[in-house]
PQR file of N, CA, C, O and H, with PARSE charges and radii, in Angstrom:
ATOM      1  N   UNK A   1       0.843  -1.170   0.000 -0.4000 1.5000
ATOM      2  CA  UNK A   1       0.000   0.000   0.000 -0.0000 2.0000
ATOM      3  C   UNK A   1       0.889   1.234   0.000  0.5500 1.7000
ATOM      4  O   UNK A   1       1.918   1.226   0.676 -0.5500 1.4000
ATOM      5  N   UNK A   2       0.682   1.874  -0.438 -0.4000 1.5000
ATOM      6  CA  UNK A   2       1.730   3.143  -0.811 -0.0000 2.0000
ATOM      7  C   UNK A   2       0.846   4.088   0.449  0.5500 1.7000
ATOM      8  O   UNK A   2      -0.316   3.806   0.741 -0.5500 1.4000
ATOM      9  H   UNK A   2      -0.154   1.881  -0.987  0.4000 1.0000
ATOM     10  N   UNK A   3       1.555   5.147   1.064 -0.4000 1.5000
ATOM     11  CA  UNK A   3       2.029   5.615   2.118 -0.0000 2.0000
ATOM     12  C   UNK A   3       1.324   7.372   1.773  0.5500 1.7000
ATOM     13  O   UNK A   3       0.310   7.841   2.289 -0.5500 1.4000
ATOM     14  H   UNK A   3       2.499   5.377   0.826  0.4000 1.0000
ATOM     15  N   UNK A   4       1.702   7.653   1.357 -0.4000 1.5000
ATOM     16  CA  UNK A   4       1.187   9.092   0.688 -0.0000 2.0000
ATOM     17  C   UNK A   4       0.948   9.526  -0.828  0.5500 1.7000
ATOM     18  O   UNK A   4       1.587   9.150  -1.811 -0.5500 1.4000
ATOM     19  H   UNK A   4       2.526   7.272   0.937  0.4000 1.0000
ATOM     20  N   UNK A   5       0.056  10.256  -0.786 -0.4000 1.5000
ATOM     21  CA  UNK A   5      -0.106  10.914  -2.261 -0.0000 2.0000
ATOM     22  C   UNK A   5      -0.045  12.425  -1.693  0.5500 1.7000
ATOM     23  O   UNK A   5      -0.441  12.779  -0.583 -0.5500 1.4000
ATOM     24  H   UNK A   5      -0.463  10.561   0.013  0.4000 1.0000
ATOM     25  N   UNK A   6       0.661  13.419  -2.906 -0.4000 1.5000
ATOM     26  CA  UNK A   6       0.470  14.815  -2.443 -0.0000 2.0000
ATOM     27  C   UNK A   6      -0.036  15.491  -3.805  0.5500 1.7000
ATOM     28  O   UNK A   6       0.495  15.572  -4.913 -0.5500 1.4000
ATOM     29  H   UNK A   6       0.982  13.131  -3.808  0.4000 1.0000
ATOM     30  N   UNK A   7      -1.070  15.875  -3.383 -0.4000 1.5000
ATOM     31  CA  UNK A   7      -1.916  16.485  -4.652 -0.0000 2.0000
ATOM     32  C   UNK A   7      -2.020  17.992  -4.350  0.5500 1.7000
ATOM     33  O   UNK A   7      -2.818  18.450  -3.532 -0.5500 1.4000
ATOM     34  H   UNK A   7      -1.501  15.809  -2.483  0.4000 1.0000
ATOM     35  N   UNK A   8      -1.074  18.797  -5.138 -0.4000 1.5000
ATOM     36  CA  UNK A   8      -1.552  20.526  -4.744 -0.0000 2.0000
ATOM     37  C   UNK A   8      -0.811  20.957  -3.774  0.5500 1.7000
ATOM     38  O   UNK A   8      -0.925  22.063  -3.246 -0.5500 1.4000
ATOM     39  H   UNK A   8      -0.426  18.425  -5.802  0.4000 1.0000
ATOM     40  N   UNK A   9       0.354  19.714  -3.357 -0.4000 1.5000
ATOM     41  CA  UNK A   9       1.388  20.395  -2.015 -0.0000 2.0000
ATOM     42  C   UNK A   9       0.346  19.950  -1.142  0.5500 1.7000
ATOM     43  O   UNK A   9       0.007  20.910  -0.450 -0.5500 1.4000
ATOM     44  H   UNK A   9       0.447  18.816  -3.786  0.4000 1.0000
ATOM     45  N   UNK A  10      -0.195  19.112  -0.913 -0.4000 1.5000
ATOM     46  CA  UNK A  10      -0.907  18.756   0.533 -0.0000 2.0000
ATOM     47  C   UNK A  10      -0.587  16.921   0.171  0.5500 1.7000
ATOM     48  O   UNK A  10      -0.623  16.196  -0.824 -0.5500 1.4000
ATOM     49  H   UNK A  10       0.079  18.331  -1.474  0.4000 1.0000
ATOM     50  N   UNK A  11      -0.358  16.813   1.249 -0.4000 1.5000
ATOM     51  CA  UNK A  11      -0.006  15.668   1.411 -0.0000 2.0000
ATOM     52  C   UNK A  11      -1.210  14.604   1.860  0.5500 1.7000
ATOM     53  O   UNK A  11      -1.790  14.853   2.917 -0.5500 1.4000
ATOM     54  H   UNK A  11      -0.329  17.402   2.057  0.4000 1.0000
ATOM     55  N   UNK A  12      -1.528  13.659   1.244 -0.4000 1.5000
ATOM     56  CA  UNK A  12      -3.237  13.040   2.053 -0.0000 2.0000
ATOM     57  C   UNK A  12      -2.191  11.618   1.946  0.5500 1.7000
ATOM     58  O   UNK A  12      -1.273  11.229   1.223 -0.5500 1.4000
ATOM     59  H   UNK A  12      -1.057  13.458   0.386  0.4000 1.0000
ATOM     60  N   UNK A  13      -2.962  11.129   3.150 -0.4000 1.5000
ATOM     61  CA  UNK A  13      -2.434   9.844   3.752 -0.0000 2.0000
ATOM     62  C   UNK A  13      -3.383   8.451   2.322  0.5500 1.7000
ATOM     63  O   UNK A  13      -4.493   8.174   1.866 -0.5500 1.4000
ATOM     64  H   UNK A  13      -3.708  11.445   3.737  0.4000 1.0000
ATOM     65  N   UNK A  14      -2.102   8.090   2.236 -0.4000 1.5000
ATOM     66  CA  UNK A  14      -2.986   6.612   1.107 -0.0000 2.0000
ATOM     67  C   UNK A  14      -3.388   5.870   1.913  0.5500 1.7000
ATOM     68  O   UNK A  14      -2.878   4.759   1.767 -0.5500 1.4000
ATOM     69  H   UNK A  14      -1.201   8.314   2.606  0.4000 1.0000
ATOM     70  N   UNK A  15      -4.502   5.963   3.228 -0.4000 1.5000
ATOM     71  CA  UNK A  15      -5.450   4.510   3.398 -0.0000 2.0000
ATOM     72  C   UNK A  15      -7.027   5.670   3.170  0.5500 1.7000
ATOM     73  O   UNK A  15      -8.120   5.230   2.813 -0.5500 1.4000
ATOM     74  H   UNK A  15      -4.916   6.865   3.346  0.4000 1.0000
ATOM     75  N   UNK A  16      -6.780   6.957   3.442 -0.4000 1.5000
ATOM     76  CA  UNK A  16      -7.332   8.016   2.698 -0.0000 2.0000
ATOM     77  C   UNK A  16      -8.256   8.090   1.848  0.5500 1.7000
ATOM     78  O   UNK A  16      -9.479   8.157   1.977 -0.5500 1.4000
ATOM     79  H   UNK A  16      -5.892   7.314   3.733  0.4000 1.0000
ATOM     80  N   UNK A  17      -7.339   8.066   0.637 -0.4000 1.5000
ATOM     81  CA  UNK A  17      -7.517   7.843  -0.568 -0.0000 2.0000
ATOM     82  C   UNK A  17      -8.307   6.253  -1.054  0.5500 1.7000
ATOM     83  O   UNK A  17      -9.124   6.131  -1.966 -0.5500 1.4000
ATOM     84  H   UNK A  17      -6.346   8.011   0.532  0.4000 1.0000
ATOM     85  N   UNK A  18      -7.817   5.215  -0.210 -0.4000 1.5000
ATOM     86  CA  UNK A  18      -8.411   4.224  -0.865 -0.0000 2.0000
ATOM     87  C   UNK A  18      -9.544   4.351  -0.173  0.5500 1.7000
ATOM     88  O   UNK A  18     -10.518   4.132  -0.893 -0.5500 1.4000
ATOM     89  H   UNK A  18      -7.153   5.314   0.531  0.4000 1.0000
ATOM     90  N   UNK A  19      -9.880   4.677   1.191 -0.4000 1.5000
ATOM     91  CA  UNK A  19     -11.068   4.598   1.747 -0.0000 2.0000
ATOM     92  C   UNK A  19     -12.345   5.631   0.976  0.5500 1.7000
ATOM     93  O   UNK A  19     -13.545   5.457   1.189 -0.5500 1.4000
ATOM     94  H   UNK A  19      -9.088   4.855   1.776  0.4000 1.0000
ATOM     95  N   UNK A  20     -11.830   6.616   0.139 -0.4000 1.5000
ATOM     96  CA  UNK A  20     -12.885   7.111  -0.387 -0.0000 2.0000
ATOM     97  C   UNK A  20     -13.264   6.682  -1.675  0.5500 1.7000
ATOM     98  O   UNK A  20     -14.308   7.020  -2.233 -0.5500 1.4000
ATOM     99  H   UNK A  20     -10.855   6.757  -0.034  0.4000 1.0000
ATOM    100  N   UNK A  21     -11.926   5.517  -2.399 -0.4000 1.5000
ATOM    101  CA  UNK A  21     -12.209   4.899  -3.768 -0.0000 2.0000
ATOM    102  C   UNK A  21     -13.384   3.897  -2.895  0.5500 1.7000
ATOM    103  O   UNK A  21     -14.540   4.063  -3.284 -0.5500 1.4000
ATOM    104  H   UNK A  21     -11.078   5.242  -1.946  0.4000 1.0000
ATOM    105  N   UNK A  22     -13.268   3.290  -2.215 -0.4000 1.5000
ATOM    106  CA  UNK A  22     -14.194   2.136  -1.691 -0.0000 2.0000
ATOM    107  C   UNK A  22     -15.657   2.931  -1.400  0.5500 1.7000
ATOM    108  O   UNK A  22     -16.734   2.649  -1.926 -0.5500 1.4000
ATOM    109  H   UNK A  22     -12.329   3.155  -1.899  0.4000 1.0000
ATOM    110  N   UNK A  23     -15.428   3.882  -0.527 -0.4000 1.5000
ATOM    111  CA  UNK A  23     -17.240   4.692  -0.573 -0.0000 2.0000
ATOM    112  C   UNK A  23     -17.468   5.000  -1.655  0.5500 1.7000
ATOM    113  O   UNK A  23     -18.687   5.173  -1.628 -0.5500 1.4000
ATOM    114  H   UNK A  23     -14.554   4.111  -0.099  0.4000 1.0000
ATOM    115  N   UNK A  24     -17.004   5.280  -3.031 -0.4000 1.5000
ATOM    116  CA  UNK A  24     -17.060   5.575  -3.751 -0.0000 2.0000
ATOM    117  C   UNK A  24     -17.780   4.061  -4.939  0.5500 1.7000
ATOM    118  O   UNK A  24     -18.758   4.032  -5.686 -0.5500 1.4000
ATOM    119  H   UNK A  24     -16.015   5.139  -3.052  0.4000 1.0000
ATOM    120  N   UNK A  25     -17.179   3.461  -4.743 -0.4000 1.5000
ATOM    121  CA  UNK A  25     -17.474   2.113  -5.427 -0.0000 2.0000
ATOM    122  C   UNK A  25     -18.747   1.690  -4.159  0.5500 1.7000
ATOM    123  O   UNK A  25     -19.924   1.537  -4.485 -0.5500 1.4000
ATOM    124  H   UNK A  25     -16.385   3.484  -4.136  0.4000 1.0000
ATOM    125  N   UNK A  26     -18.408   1.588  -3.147 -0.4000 1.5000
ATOM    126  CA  UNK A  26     -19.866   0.833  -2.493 -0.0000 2.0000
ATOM    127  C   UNK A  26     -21.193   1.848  -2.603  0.5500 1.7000
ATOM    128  O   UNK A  26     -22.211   1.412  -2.066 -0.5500 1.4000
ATOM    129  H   UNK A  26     -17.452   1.712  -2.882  0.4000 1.0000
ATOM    130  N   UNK A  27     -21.276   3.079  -3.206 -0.4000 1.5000
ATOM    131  CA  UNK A  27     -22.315   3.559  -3.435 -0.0000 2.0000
ATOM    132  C   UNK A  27     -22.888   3.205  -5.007  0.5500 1.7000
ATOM    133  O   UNK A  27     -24.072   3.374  -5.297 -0.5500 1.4000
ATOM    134  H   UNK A  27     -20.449   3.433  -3.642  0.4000 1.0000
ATOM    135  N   UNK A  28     -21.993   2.748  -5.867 -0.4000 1.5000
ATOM    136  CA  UNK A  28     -22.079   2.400  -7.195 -0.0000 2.0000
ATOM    137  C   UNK A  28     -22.768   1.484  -6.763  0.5500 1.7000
ATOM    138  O   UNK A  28     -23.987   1.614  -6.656 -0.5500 1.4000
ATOM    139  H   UNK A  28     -21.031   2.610  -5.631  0.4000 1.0000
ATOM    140  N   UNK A  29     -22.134   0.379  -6.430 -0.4000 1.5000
ATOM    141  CA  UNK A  29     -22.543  -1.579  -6.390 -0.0000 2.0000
ATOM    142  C   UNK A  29     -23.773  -1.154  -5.409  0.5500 1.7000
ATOM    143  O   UNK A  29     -24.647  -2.018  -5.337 -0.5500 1.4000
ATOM    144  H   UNK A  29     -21.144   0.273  -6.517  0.4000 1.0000
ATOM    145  N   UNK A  30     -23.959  -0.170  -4.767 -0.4000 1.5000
ATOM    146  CA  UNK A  30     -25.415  -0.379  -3.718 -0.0000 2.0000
ATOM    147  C   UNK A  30     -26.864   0.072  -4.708  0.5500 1.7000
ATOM    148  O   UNK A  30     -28.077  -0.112  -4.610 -0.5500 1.4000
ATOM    149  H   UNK A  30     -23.249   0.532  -4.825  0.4000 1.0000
ATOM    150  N   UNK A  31     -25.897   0.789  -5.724 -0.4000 1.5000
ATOM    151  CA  UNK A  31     -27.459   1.365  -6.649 -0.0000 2.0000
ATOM    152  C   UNK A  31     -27.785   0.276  -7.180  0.5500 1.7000
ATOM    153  O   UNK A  31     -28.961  -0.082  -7.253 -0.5500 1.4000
ATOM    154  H   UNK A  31     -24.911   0.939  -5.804  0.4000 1.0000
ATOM    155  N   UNK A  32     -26.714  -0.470  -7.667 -0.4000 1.5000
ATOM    156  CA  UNK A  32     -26.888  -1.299  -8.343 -0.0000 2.0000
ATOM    157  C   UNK A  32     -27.794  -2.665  -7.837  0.5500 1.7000
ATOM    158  O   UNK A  32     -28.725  -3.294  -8.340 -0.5500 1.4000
ATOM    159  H   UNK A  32     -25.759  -0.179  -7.608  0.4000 1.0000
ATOM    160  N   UNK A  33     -26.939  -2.788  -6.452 -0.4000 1.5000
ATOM    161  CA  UNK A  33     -28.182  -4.123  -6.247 -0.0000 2.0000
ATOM    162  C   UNK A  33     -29.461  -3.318  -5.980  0.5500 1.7000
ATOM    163  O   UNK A  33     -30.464  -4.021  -6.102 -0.5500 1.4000
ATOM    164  H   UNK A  33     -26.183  -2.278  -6.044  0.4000 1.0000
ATOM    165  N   UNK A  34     -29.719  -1.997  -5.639 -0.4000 1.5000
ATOM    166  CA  UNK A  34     -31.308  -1.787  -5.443 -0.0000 2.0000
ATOM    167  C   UNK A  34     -31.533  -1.621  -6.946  0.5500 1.7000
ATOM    168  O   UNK A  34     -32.750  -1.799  -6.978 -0.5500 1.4000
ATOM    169  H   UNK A  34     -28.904  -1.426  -5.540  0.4000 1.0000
ATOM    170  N   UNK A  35     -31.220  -1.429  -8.037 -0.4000 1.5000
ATOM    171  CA  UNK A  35     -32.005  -1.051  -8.767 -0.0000 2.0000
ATOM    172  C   UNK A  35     -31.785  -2.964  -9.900  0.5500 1.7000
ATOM    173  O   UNK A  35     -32.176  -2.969 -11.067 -0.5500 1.4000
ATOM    174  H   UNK A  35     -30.231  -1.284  -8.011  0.4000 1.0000
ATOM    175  N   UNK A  36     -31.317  -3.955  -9.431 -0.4000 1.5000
ATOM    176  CA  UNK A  36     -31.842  -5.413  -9.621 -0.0000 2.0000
ATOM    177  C   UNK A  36     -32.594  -5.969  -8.565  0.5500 1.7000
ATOM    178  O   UNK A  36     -32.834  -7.168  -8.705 -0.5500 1.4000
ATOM    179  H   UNK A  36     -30.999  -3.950  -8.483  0.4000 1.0000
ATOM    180  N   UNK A  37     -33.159  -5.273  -7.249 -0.4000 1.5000
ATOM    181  CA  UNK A  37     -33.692  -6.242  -6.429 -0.0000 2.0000
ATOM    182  C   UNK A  37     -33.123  -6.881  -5.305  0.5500 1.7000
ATOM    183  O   UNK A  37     -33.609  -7.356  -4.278 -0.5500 1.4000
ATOM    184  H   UNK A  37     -32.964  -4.299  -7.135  0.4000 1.0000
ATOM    185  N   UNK A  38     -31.860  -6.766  -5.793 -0.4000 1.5000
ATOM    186  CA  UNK A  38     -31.450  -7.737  -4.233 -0.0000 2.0000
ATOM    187  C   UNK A  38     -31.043  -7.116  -2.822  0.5500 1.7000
ATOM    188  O   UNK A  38     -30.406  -7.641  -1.908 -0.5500 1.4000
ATOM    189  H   UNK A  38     -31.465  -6.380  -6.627  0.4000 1.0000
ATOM    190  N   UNK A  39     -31.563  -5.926  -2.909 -0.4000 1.5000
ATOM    191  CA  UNK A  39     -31.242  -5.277  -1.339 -0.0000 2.0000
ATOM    192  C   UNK A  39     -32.366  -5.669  -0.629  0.5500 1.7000
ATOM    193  O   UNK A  39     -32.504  -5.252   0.521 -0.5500 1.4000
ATOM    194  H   UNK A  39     -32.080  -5.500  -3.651  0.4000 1.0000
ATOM    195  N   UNK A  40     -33.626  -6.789  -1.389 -0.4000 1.5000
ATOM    196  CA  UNK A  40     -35.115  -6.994  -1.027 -0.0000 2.0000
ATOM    197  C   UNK A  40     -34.661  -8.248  -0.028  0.5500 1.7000
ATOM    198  O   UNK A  40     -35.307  -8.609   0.956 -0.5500 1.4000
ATOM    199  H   UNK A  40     -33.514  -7.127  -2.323  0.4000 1.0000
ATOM    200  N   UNK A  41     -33.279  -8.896  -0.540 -0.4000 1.5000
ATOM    201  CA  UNK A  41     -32.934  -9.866   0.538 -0.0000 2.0000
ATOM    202  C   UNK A  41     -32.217 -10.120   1.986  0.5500 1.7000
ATOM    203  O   UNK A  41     -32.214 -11.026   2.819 -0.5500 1.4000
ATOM    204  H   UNK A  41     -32.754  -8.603  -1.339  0.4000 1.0000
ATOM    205  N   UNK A  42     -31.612  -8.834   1.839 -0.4000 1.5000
ATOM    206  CA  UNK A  42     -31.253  -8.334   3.687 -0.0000 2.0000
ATOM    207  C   UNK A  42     -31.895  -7.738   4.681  0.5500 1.7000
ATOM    208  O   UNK A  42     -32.190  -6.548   4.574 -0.5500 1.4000
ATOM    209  H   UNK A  42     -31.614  -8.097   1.163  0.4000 1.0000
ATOM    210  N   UNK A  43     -32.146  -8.299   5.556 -0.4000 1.5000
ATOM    211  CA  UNK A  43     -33.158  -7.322   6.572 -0.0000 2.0000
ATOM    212  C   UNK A  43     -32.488  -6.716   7.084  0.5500 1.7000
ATOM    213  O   UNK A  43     -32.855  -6.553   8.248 -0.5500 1.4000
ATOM    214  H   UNK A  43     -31.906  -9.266   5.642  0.4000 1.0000
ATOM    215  N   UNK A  44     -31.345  -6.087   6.780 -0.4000 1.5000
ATOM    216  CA  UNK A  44     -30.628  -4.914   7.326 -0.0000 2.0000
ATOM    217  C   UNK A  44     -29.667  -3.639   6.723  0.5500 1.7000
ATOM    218  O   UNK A  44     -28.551  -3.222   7.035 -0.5500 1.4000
ATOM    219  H   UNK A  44     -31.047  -6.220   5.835  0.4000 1.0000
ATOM    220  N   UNK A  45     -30.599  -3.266   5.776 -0.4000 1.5000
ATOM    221  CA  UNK A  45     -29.872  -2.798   4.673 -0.0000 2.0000
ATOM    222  C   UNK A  45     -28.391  -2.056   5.036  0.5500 1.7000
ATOM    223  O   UNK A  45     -27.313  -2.220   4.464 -0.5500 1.4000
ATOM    224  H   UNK A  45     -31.505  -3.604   5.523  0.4000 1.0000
ATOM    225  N   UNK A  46     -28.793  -0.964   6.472 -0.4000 1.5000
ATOM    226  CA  UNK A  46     -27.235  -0.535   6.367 -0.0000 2.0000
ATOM    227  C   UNK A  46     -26.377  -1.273   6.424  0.5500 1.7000
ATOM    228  O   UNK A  46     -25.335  -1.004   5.825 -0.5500 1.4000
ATOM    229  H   UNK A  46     -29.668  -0.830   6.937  0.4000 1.0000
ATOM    230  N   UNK A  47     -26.501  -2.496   7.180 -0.4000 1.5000
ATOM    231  CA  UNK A  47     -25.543  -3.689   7.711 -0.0000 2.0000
ATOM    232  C   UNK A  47     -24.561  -4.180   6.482  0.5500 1.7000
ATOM    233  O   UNK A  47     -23.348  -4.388   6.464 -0.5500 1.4000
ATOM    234  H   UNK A  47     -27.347  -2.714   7.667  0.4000 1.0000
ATOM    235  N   UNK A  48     -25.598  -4.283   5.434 -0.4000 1.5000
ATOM    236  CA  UNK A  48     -25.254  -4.706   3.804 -0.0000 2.0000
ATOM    237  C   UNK A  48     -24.431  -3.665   3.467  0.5500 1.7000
ATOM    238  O   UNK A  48     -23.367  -4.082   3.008 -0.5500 1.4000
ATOM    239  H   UNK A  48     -26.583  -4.114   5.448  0.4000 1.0000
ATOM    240  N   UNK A  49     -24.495  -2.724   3.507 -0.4000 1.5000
ATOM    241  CA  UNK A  49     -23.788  -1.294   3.026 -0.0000 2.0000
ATOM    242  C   UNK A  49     -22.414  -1.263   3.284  0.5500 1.7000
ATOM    243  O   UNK A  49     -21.418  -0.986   2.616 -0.5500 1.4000
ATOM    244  H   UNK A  49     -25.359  -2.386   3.880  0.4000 1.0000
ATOM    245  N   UNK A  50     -22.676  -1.703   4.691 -0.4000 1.5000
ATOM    246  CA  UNK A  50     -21.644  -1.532   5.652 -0.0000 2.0000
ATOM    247  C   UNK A  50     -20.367  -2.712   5.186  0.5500 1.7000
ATOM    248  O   UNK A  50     -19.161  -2.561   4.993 -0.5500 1.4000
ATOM    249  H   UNK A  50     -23.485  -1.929   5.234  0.4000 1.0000
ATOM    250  N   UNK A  51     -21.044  -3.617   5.134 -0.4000 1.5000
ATOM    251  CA  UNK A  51     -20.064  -4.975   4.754 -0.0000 2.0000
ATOM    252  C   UNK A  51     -19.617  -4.658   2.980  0.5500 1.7000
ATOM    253  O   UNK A  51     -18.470  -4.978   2.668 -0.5500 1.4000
ATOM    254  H   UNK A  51     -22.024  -3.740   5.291  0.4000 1.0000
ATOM    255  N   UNK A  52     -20.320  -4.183   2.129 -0.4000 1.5000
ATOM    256  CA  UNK A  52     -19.934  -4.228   1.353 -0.0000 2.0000
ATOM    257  C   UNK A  52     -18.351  -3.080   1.060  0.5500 1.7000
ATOM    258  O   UNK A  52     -17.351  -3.287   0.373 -0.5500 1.4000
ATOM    259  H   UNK A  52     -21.252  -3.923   2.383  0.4000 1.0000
ATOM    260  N   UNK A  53     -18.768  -1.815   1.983 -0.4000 1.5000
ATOM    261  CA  UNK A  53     -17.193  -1.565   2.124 -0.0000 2.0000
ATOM    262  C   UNK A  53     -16.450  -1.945   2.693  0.5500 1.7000
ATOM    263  O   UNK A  53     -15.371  -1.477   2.329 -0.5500 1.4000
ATOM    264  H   UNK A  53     -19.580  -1.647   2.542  0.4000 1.0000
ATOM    265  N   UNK A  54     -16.336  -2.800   3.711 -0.4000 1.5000
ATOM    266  CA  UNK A  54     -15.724  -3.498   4.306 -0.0000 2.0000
ATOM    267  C   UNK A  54     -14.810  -4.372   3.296  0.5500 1.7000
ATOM    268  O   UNK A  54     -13.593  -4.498   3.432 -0.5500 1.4000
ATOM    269  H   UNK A  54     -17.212  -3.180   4.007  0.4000 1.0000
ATOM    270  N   UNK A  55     -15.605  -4.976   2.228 -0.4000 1.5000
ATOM    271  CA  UNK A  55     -15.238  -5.561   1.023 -0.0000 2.0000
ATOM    272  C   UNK A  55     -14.343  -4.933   0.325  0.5500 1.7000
ATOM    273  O   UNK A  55     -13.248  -5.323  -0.080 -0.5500 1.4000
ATOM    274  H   UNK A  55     -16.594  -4.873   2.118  0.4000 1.0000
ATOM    275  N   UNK A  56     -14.926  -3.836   0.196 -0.4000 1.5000
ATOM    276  CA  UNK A  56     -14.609  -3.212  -1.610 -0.0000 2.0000
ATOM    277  C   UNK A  56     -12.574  -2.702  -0.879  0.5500 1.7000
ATOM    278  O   UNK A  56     -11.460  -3.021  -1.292 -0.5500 1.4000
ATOM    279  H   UNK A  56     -15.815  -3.519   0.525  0.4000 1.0000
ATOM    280  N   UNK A  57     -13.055  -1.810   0.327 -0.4000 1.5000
ATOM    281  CA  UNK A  57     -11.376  -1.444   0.730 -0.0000 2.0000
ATOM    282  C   UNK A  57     -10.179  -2.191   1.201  0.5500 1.7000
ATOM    283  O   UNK A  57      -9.005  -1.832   1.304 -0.5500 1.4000
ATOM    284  H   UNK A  57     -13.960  -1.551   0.663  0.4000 1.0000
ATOM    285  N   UNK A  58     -11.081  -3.912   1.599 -0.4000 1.5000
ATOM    286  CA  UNK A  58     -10.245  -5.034   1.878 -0.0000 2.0000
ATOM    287  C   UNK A  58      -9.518  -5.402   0.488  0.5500 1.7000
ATOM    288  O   UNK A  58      -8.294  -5.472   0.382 -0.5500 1.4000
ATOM    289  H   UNK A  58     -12.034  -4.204   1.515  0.4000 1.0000
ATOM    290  N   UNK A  59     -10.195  -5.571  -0.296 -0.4000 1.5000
ATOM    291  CA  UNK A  59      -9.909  -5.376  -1.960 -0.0000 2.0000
ATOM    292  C   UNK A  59      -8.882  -4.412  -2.531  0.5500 1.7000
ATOM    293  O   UNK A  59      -8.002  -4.753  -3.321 -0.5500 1.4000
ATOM    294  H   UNK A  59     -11.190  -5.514  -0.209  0.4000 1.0000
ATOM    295  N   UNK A  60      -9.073  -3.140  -2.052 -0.4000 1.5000
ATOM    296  CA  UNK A  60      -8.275  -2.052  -2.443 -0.0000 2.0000
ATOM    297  C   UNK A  60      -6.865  -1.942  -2.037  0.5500 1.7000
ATOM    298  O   UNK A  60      -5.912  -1.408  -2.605 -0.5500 1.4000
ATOM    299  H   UNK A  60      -9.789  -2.864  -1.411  0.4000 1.0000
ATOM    300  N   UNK A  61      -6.986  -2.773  -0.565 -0.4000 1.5000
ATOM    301  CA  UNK A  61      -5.556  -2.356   0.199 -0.0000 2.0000
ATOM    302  C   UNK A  61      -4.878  -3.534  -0.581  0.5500 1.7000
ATOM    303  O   UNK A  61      -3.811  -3.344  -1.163 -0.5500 1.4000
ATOM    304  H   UNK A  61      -7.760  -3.206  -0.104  0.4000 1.0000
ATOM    305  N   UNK A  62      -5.504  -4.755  -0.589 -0.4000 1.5000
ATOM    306  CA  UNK A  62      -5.113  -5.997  -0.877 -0.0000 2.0000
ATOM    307  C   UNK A  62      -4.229  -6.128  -2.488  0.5500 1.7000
ATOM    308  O   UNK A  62      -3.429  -7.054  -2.625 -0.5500 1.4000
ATOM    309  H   UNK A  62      -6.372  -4.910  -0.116  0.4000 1.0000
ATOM    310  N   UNK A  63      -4.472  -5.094  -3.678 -0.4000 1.5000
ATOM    311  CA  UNK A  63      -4.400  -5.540  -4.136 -0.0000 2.0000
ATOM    312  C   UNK A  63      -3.872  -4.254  -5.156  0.5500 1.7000
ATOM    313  O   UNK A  63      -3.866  -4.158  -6.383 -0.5500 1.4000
ATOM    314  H   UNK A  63      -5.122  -4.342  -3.566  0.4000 1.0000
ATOM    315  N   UNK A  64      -3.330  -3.091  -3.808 -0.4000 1.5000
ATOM    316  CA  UNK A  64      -2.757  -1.606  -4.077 -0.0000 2.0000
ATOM    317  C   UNK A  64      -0.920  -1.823  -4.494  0.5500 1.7000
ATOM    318  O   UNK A  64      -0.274  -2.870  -4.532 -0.5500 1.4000
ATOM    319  H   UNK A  64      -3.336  -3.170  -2.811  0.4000 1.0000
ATOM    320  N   UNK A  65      -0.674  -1.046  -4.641 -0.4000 1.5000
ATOM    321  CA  UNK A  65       1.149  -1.109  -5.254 -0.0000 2.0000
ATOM    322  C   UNK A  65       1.495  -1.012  -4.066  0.5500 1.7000
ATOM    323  O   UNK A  65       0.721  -0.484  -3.267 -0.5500 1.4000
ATOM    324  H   UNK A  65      -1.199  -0.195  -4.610  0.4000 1.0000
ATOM    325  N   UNK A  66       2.888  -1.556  -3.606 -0.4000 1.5000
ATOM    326  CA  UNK A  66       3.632  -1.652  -2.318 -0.0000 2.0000
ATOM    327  C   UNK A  66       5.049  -1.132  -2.983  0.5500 1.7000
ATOM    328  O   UNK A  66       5.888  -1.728  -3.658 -0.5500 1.4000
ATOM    329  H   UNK A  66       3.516  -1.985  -4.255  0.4000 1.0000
ATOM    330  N   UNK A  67       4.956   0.389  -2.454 -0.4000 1.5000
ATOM    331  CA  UNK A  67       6.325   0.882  -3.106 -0.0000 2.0000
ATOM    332  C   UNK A  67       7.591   0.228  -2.212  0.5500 1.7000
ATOM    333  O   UNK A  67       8.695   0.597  -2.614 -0.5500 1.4000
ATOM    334  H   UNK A  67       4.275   0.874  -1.905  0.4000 1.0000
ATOM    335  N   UNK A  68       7.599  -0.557  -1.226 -0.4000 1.5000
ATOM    336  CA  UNK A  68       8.606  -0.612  -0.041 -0.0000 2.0000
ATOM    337  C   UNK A  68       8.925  -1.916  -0.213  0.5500 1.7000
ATOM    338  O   UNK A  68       9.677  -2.507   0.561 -0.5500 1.4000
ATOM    339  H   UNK A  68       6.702  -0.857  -0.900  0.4000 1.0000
ATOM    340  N   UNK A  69       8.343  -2.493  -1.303 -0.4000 1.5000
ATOM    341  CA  UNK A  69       9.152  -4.114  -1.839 -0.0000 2.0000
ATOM    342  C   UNK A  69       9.495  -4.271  -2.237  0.5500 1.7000
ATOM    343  O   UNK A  69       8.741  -4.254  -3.209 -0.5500 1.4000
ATOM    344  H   UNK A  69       7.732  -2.012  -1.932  0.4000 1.0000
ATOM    345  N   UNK A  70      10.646  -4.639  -2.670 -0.4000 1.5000
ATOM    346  CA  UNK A  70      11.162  -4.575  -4.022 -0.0000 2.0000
ATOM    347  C   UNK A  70      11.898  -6.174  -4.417  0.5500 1.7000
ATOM    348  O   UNK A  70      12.739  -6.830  -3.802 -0.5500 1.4000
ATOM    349  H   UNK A  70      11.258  -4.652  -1.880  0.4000 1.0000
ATOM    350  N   UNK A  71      11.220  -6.423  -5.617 -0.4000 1.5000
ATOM    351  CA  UNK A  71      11.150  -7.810  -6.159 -0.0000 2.0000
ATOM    352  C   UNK A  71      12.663  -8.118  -7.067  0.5500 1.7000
ATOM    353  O   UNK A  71      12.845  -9.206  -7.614 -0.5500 1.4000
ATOM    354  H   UNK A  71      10.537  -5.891  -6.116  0.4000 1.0000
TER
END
């Protein structure tokens, strides 16, 4: 996971950044299952919301550039 981005001379922390690519994507994938139906199958919709970023940024960190390895 890379460590910082500085956009404009401000420096923003990269778990940051991925955490708002992930709200960003779990509001996509949430329209999406309401507008096929399947948010009709959780009786807890925020709960669903909730897990699905849980997902999307487990994903993000998992699978982000690691400038501090070198192969």
């Amino acid at each position: 996971m890379f460590t910082e981005i500085t956009i404009g001379g401000v420096a923003m922390p990269g778990l940051l950044i991925l955490a708002s690519s992930a709200l960003l994507l779990t509001g996509l994938s949430s329209r999406l299952l309401t507008s096929l139906g399947i948010h009709r199958l959780f009786a807890h919709r925020p709960l669903a919301e909730l897990s699905l970023f849980v997902l999307w940024l487990g994903l993000l960190v998992r699978f982000a550039p690691n400038p501090g390895i070198l192969l």
